[in-house]
N, C-alpha and C positions, 0 to 999 in steps of 0.2 A: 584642599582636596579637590581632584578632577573626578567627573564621573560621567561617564560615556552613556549618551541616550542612543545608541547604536546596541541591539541584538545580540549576543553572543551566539543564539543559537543561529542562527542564519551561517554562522561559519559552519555549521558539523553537518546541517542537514542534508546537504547533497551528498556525504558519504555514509548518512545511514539510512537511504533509497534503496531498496532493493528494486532492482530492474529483472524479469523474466522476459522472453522472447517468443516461449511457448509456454505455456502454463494452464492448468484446469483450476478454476476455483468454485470452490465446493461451497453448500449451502447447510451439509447436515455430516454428523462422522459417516454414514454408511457411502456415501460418495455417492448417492443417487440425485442429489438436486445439485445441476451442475449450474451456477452465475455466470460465465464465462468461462471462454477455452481462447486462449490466443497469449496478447504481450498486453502484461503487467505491471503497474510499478508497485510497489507498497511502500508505502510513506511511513516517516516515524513515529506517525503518531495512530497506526495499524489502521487506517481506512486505504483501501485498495483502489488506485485511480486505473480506469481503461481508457484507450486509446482515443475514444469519442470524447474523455473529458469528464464523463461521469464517474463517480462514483460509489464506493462501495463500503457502508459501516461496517467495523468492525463486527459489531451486533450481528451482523447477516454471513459475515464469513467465518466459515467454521474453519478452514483450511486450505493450503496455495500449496500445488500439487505442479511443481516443475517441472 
């Protein structure tokens, strides 16, 4: 038996990235505590990277507002 010490997920992840170009992301449902306003990606595994490289737990965003 062969068995591949290579990643299977590394194949999908870059097609379940979501990419935004302008986007709000929210901190709370009533949209009042705004994290970011600009271009977003969100990762499959729901933390929100910005364009500085930081990013953003899921725990903290409530919602991505495209």
């Amino acid at each position: 038996m062969v068995i591949s010490t290579k990643s299977v997920w590394g194949e999908f992840t870059d097609e379940l990235v979501l990419e935004y170009d302008d986007a709000t992301v929210y901190g709370d449902f009533e949209q009042e505590r705004v994290l970011h306003e600009g271009s977003v990606r969100v990762l499959p595994n729901g933390w929100v990277a910005l364009p500085t490289g930081r990013l953003l737990s899921p725990d903290a965003v409530h919602h991505v507002d495209p």
